[in-house]
Biopython code that builds the backbone (N, CA, C, O; Angstrom):
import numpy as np
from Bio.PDB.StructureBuilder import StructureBuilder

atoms = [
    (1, "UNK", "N", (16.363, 104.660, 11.290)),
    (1, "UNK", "CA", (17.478, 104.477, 12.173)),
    (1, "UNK", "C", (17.170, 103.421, 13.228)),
    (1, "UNK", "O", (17.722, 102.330, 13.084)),
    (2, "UNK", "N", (16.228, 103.634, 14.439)),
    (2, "UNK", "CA", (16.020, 102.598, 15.075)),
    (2, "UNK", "C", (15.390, 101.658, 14.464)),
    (2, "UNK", "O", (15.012, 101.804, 13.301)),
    (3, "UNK", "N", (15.116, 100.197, 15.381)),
    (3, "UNK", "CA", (14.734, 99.168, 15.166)),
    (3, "UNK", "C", (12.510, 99.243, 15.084)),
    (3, "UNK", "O", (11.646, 100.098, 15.279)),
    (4, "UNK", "N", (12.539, 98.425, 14.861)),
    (4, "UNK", "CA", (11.089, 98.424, 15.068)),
    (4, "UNK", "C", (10.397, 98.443, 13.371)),
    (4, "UNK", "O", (11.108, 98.495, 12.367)),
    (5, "UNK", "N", (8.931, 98.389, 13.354)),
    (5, "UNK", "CA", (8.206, 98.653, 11.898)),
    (5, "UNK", "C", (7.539, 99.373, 12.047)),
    (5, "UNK", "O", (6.814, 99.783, 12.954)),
    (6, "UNK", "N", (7.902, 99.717, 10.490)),
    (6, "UNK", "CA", (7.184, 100.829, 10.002)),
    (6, "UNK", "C", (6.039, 100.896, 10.253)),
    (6, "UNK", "O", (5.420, 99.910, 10.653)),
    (7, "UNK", "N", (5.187, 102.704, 9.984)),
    (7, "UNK", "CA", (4.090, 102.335, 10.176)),
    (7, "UNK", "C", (3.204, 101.368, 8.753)),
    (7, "UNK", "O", (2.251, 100.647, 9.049)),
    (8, "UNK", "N", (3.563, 101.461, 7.627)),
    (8, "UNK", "CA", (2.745, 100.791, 7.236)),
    (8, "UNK", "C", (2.902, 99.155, 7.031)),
    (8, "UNK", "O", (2.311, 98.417, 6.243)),
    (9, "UNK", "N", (3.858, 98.869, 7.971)),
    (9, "UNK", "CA", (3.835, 97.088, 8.587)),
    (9, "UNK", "C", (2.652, 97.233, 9.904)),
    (9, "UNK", "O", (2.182, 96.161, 10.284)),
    (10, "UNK", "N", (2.240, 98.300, 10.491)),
    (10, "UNK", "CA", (1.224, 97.993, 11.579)),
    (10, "UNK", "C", (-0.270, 98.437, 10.931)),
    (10, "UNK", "O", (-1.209, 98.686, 11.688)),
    (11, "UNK", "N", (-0.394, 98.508, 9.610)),
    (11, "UNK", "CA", (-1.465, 98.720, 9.118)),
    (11, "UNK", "C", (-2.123, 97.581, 8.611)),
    (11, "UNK", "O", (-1.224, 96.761, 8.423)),
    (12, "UNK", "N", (-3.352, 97.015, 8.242)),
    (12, "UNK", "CA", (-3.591, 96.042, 7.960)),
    (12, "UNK", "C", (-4.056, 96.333, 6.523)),
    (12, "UNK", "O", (-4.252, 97.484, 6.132)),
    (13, "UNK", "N", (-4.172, 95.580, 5.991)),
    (13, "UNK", "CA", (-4.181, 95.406, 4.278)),
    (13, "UNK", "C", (-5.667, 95.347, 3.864)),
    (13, "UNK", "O", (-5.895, 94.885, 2.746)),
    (14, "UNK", "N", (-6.847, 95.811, 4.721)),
    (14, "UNK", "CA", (-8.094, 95.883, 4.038)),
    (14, "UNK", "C", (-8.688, 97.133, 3.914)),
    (14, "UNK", "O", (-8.761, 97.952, 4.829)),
    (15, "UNK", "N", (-9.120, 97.287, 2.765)),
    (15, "UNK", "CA", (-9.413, 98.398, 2.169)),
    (15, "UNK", "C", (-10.322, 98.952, 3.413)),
    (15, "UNK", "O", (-11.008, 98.334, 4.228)),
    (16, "UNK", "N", (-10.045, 100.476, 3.236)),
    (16, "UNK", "CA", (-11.242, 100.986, 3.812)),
    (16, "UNK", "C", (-12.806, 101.583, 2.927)),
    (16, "UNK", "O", (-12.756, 102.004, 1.771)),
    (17, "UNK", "N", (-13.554, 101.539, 3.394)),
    (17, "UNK", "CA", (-14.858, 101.588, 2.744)),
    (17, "UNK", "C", (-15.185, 103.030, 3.533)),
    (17, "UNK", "O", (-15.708, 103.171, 4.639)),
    (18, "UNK", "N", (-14.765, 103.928, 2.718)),
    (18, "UNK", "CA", (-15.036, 105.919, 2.766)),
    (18, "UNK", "C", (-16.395, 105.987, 1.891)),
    (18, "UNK", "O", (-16.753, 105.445, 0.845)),
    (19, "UNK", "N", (-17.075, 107.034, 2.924)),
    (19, "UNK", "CA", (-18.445, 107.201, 1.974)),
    (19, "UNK", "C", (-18.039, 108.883, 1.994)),
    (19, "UNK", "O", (-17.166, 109.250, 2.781)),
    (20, "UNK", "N", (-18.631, 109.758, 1.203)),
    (20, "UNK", "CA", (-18.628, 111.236, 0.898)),
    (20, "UNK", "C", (-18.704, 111.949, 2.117)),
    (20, "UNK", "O", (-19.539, 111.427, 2.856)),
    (21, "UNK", "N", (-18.307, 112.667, 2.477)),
    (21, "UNK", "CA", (-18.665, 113.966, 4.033)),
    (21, "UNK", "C", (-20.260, 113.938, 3.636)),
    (21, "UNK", "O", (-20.898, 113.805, 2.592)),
    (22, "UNK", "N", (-20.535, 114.116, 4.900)),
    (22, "UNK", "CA", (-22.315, 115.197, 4.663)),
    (22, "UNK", "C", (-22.226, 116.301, 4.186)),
    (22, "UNK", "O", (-23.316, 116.698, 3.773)),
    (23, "UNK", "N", (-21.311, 117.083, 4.032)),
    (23, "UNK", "CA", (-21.223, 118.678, 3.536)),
    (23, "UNK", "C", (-21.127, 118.579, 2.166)),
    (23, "UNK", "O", (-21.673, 119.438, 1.474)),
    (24, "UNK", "N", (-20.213, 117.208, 1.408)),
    (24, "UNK", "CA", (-20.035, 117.263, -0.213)),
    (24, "UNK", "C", (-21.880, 116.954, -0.389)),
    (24, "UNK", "O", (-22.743, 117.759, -0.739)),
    (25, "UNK", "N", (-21.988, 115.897, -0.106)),
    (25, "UNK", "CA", (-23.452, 115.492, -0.450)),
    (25, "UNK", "C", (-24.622, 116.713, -0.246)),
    (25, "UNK", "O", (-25.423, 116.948, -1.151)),
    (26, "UNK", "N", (-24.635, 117.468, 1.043)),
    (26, "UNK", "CA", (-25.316, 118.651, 0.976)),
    (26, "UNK", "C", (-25.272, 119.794, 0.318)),
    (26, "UNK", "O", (-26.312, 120.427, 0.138)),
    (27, "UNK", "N", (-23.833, 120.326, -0.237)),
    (27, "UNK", "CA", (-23.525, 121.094, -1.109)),
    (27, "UNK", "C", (-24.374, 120.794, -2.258)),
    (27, "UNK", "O", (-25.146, 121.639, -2.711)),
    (28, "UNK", "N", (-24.232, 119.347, -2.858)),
    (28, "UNK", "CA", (-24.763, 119.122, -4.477)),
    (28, "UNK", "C", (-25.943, 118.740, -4.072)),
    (28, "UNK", "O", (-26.650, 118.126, -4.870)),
    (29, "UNK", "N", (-26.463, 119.040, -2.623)),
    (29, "UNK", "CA", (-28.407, 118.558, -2.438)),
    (29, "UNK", "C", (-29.242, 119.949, -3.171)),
    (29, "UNK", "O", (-30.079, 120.186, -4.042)),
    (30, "UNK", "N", (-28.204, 120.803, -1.955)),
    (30, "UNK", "CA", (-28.797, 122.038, -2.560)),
    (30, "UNK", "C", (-28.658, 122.878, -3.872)),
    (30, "UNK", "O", (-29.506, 123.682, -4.258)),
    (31, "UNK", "N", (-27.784, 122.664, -4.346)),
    (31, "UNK", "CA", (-27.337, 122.861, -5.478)),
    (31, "UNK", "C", (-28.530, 122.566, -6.497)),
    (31, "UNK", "O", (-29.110, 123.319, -7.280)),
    (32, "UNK", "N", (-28.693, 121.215, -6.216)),
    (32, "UNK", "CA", (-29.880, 121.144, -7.532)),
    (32, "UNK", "C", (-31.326, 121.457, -6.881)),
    (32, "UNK", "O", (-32.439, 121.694, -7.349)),
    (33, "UNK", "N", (-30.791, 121.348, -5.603)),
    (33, "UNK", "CA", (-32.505, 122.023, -4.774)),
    (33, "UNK", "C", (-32.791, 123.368, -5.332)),
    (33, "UNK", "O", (-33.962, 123.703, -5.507)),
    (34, "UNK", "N", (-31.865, 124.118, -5.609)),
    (34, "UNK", "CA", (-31.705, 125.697, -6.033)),
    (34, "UNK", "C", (-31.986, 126.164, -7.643)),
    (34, "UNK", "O", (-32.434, 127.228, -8.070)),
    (35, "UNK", "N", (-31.454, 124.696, -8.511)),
    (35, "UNK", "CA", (-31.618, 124.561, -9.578)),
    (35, "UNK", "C", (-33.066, 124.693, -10.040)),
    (35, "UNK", "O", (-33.523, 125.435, -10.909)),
    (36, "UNK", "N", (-33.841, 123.578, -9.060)),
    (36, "UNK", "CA", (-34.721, 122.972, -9.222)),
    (36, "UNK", "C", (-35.930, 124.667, -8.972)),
    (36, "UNK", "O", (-36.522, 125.227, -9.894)),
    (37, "UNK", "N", (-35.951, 124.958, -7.950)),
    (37, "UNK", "CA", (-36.622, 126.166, -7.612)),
    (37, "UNK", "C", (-36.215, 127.645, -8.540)),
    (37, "UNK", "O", (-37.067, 128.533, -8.558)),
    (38, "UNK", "N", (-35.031, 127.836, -9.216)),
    (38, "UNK", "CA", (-35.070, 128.442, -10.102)),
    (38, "UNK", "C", (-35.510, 128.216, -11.862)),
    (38, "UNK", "O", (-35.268, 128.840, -12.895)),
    (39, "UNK", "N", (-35.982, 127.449, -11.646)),
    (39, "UNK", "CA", (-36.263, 126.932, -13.631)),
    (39, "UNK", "C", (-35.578, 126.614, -14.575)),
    (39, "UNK", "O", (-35.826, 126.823, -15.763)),
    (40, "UNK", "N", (-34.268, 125.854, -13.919)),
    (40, "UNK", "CA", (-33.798, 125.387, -14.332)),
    (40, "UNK", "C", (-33.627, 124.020, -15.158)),
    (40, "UNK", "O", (-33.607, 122.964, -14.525)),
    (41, "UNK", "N", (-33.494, 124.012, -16.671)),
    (41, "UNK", "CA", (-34.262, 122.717, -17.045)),
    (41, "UNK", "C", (-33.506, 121.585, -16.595)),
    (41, "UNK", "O", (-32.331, 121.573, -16.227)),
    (42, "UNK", "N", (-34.396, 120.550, -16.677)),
    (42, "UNK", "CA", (-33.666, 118.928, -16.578)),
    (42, "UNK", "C", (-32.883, 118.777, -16.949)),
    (42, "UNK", "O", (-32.040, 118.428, -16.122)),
    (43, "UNK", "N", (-32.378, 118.865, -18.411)),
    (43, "UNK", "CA", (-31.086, 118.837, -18.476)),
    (43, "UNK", "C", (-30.176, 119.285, -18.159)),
    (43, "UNK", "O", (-29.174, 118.585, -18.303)),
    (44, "UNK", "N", (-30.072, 120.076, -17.817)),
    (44, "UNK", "CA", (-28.752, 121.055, -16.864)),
    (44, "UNK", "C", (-28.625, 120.313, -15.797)),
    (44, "UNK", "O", (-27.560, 119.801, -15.451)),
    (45, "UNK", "N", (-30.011, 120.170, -15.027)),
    (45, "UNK", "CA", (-29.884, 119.591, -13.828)),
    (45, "UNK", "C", (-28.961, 118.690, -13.788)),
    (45, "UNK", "O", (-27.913, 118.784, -13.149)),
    (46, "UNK", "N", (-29.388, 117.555, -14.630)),
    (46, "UNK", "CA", (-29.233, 116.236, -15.099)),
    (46, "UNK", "C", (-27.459, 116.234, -14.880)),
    (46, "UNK", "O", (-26.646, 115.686, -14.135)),
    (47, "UNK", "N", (-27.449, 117.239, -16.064)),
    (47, "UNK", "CA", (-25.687, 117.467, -16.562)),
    (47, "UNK", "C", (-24.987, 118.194, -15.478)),
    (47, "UNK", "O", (-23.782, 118.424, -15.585)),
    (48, "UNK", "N", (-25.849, 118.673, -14.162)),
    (48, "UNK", "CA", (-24.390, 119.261, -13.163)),
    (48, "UNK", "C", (-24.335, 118.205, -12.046)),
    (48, "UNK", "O", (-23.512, 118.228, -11.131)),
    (49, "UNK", "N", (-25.376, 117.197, -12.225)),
    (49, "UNK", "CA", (-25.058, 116.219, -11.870)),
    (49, "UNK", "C", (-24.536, 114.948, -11.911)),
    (49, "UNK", "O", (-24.294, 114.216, -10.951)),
    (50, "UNK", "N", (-24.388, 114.749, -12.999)),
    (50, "UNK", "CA", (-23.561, 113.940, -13.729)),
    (50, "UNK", "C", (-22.155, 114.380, -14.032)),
    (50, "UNK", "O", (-21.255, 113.594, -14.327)),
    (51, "UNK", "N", (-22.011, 115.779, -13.934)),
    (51, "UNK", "CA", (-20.318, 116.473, -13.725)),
    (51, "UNK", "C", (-19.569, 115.847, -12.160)),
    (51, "UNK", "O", (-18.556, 115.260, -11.780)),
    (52, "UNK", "N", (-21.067, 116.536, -11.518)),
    (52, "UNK", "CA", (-20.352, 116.319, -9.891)),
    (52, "UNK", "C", (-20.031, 114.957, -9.487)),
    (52, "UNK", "O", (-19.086, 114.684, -8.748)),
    (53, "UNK", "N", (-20.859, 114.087, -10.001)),
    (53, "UNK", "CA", (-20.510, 112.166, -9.662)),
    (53, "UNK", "C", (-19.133, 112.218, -9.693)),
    (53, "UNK", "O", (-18.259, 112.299, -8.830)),
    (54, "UNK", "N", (-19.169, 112.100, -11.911)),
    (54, "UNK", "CA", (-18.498, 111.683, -12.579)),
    (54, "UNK", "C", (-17.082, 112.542, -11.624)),
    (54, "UNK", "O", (-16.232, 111.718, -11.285)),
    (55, "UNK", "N", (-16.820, 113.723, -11.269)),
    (55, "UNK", "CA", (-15.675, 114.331, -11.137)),
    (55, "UNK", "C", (-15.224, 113.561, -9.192)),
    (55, "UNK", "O", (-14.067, 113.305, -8.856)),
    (56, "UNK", "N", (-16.104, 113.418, -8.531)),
    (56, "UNK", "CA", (-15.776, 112.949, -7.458)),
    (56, "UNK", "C", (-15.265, 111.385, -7.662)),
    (56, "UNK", "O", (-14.384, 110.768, -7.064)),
    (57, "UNK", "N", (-16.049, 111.027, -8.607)),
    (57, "UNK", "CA", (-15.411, 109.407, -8.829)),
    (57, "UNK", "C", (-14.282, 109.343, -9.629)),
    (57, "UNK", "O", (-13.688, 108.268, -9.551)),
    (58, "UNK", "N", (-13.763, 110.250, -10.444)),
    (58, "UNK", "CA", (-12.732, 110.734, -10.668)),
    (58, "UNK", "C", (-11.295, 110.880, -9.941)),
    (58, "UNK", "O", (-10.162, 110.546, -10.286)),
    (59, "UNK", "N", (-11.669, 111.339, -9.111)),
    (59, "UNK", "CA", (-10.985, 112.365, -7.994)),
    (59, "UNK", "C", (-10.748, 111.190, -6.899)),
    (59, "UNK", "O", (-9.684, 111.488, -6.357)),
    (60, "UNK", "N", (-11.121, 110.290, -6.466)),
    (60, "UNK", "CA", (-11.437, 109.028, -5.642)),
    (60, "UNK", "C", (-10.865, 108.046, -5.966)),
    (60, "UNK", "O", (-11.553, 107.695, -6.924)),
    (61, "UNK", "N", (-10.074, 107.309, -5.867)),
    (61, "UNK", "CA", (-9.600, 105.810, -5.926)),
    (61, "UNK", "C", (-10.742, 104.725, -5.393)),
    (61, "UNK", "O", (-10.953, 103.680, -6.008)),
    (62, "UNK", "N", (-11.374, 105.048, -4.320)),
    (62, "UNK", "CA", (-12.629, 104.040, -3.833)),
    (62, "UNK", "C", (-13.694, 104.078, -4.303)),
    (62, "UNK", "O", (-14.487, 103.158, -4.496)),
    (63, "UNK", "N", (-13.803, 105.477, -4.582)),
    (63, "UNK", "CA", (-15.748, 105.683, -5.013)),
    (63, "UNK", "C", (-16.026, 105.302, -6.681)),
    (63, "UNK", "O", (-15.008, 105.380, -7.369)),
    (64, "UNK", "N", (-16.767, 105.065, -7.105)),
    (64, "UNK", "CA", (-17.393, 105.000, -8.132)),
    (64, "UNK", "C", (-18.698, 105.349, -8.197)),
    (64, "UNK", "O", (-19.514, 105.370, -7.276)),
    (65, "UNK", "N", (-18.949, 105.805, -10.098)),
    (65, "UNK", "CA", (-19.866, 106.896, -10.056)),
    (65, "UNK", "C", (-21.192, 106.514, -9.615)),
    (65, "UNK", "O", (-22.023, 107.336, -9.231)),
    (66, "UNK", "N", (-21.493, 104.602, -9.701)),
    (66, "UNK", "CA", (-23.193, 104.573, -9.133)),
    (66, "UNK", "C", (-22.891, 104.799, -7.793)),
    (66, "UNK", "O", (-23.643, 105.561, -7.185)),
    (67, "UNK", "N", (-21.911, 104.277, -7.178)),
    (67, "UNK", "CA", (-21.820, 104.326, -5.418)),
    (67, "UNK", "C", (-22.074, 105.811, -5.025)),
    (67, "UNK", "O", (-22.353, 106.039, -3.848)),
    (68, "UNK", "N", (-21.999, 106.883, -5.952)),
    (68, "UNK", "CA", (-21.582, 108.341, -5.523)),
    (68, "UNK", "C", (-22.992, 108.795, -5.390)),
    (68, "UNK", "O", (-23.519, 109.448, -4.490)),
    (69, "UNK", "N", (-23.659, 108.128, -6.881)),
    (69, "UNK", "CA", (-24.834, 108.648, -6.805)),
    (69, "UNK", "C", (-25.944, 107.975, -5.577)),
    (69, "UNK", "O", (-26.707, 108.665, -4.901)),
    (70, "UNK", "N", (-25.819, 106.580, -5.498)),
    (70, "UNK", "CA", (-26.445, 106.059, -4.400)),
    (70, "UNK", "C", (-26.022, 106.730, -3.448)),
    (70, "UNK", "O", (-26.827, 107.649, -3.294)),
    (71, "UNK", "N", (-24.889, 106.831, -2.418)),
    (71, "UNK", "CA", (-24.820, 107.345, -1.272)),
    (71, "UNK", "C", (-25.816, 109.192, -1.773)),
    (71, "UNK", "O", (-26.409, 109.738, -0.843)),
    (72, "UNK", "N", (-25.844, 109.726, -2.859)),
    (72, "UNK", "CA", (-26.169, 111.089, -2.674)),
    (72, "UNK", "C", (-28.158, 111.213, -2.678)),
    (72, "UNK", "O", (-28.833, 112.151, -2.256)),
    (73, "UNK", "N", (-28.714, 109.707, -3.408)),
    (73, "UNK", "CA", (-30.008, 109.405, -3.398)),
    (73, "UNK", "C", (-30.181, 109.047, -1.956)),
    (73, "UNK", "O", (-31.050, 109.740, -1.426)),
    (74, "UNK", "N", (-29.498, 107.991, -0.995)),
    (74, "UNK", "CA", (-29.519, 107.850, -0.135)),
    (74, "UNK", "C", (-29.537, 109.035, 1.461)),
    (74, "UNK", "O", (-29.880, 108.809, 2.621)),
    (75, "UNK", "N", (-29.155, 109.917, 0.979)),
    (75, "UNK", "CA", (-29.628, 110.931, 1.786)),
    (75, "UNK", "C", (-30.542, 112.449, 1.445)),
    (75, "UNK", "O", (-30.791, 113.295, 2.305)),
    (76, "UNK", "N", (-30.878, 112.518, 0.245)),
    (76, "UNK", "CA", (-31.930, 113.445, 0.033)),
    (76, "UNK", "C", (-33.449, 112.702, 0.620)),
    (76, "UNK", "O", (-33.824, 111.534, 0.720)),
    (77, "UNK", "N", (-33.981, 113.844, 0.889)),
    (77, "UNK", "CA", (-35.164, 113.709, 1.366)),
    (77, "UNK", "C", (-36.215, 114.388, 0.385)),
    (77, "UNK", "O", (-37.383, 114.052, 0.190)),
    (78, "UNK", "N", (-35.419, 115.537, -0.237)),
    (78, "UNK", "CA", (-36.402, 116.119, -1.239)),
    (78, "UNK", "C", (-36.705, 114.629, -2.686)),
    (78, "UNK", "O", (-35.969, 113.827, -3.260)),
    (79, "UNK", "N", (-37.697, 114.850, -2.709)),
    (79, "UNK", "CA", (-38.620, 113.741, -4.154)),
    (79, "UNK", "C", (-38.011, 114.458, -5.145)),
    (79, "UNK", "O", (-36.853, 114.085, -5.328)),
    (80, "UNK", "N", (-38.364, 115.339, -5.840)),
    (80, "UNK", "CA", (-37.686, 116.280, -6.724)),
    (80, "UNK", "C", (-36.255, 115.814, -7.011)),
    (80, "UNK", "O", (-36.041, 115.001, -7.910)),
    (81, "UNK", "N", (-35.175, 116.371, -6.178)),
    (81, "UNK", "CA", (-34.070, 116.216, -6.166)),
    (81, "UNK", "C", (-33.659, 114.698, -6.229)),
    (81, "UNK", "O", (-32.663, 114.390, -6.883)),
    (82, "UNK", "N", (-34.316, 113.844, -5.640)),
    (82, "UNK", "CA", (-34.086, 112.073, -5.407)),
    (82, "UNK", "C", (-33.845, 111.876, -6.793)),
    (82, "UNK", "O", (-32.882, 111.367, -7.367)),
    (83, "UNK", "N", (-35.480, 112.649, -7.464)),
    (83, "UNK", "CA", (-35.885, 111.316, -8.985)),
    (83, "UNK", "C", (-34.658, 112.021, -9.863)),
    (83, "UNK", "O", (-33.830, 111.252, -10.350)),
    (84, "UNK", "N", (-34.542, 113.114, -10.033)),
    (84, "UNK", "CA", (-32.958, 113.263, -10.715)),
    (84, "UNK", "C", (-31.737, 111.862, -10.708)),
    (84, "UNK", "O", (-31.386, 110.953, -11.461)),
    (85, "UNK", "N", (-31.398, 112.415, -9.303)),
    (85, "UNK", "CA", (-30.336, 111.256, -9.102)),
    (85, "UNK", "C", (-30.745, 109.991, -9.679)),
    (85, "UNK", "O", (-29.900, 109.303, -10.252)),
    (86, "UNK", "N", (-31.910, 109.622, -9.593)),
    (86, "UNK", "CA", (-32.464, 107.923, -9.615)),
    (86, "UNK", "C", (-32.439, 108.034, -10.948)),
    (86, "UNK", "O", (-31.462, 107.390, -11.331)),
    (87, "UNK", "N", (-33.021, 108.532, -11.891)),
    (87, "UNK", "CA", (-32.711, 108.895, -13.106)),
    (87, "UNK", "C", (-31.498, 108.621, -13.771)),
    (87, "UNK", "O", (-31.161, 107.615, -14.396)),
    (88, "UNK", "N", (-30.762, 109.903, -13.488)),
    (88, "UNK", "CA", (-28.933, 109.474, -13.771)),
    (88, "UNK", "C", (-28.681, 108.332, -13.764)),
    (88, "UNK", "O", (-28.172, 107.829, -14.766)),
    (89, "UNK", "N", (-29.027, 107.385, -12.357)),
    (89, "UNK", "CA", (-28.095, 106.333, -11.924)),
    (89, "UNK", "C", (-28.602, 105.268, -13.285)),
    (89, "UNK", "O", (-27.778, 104.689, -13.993)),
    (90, "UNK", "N", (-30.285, 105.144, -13.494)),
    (90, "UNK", "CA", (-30.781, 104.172, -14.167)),
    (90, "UNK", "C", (-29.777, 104.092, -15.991)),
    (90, "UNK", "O", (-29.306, 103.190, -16.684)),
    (91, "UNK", "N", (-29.874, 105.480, -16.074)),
    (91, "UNK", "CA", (-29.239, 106.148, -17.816)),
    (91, "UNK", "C", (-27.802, 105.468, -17.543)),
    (91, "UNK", "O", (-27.392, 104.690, -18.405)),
    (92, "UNK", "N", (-26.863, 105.755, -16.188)),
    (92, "UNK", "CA", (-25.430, 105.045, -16.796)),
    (92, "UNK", "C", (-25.702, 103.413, -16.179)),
    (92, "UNK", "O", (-24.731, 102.679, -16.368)),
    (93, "UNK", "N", (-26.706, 102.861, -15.581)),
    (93, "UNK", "CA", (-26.730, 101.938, -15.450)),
    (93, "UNK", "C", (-26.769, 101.174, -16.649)),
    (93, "UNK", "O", (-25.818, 100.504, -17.053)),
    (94, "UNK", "N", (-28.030, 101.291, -17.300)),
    (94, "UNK", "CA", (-28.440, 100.967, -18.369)),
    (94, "UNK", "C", (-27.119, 100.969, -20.281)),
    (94, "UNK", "O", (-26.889, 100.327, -21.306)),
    (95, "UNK", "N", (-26.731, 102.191, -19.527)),
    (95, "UNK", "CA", (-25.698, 102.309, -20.524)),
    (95, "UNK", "C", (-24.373, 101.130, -20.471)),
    (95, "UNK", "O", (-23.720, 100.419, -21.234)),
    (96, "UNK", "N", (-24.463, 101.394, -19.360)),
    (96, "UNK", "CA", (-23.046, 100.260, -18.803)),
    (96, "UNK", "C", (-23.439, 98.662, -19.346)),
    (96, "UNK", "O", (-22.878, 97.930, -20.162)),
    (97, "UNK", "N", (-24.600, 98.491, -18.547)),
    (97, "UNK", "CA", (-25.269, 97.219, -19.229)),
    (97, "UNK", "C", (-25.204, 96.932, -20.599)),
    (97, "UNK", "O", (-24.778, 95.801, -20.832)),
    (98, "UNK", "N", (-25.604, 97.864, -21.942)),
    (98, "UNK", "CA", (-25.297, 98.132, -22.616)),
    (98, "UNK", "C", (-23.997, 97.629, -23.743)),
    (98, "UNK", "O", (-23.895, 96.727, -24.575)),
    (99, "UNK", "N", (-22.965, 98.914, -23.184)),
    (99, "UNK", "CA", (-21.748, 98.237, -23.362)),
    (99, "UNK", "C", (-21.178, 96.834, -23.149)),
    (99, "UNK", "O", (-20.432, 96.155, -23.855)),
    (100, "UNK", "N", (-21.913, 96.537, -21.633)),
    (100, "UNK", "CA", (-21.074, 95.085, -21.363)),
    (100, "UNK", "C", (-21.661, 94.128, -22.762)),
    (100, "UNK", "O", (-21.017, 93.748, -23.739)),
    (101, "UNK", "N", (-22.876, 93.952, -22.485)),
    (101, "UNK", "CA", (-23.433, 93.532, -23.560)),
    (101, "UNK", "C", (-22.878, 92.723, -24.902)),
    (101, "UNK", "O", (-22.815, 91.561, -25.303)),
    (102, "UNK", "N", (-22.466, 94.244, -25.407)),
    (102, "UNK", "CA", (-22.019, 94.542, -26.953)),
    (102, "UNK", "C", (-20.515, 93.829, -27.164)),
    (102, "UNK", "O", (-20.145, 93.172, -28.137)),
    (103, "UNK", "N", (-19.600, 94.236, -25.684)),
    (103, "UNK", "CA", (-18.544, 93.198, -25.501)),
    (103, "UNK", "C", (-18.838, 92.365, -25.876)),
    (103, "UNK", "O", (-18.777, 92.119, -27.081)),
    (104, "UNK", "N", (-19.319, 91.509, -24.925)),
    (104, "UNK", "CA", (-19.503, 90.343, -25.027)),
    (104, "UNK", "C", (-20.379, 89.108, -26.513)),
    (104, "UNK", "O", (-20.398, 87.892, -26.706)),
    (105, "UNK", "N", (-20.858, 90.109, -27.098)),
    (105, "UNK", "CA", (-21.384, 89.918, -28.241)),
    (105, "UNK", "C", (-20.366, 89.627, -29.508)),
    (105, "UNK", "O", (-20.367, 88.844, -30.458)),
    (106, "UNK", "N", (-19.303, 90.907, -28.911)),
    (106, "UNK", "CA", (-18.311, 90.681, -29.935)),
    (106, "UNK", "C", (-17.360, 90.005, -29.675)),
    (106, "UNK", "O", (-16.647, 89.730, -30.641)),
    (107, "UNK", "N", (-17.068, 89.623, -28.717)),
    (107, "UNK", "CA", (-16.258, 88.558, -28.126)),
    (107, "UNK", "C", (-16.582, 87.238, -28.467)),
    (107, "UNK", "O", (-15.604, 86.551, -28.759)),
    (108, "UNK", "N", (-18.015, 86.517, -28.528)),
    (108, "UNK", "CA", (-18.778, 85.271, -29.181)),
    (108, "UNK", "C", (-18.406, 85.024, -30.438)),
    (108, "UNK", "O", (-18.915, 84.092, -31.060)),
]
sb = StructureBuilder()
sb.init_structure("model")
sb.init_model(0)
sb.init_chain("A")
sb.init_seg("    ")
for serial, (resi, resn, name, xyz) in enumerate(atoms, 1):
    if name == "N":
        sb.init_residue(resn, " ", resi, " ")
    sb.init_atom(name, np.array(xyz, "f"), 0.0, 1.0, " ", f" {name:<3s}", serial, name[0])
structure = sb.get_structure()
């Protein structure tokens, strides 16, 4: 009705750069901290961590799954729990690499 702009004419057009709460990241610290102290094998580990990325980067328009896992390596302190994550990240790194690869192979 009145004159004036909207609010999203007083917004500016650059993305914002959102990193995870401390509570999501601490939830899935301990999580596999708990894993880890119950005998739980690597692979499980592996795989409820690779659920939790994959589903937050999912769930996210900004995040993606290495950014999810870096910001979540980036604040563990436990070694244990780190080399997991670092792990993961290297397997879809490597995989991704991979794929691009094979594109591009078949693209030549």
């Amino acid at each position: 009705m009145g004159g004036g702009k909207t609010v999203l004419h007083h917004q500016s057009h650059v993305t914002l750069r959102m990193v995870p709460h401390a509570r999501t990241l601490r939830k899935a610290r301990e999580q596999i901290k708990w894993m880890v102290i119950d005998g739980a094998s690597p692979r499980r580990i592996k795989n409820y961590l690779h659920l939790w990325a994959r589903w937050w980067a999912n769930t996210s328009d900004t995040w993606h799954y290495l950014e999810i896992l870096q910001q979540f390596i980036d604040v563990c302190w436990d070694q244990t729990v780190t080399t997991f994550a670092t792990v993961l990240a290297h397997i879809y790194f490597n995989k991704l690499h991979t794929e691009t690869s094979s594109l591009l192979a078949a693209a030549a």
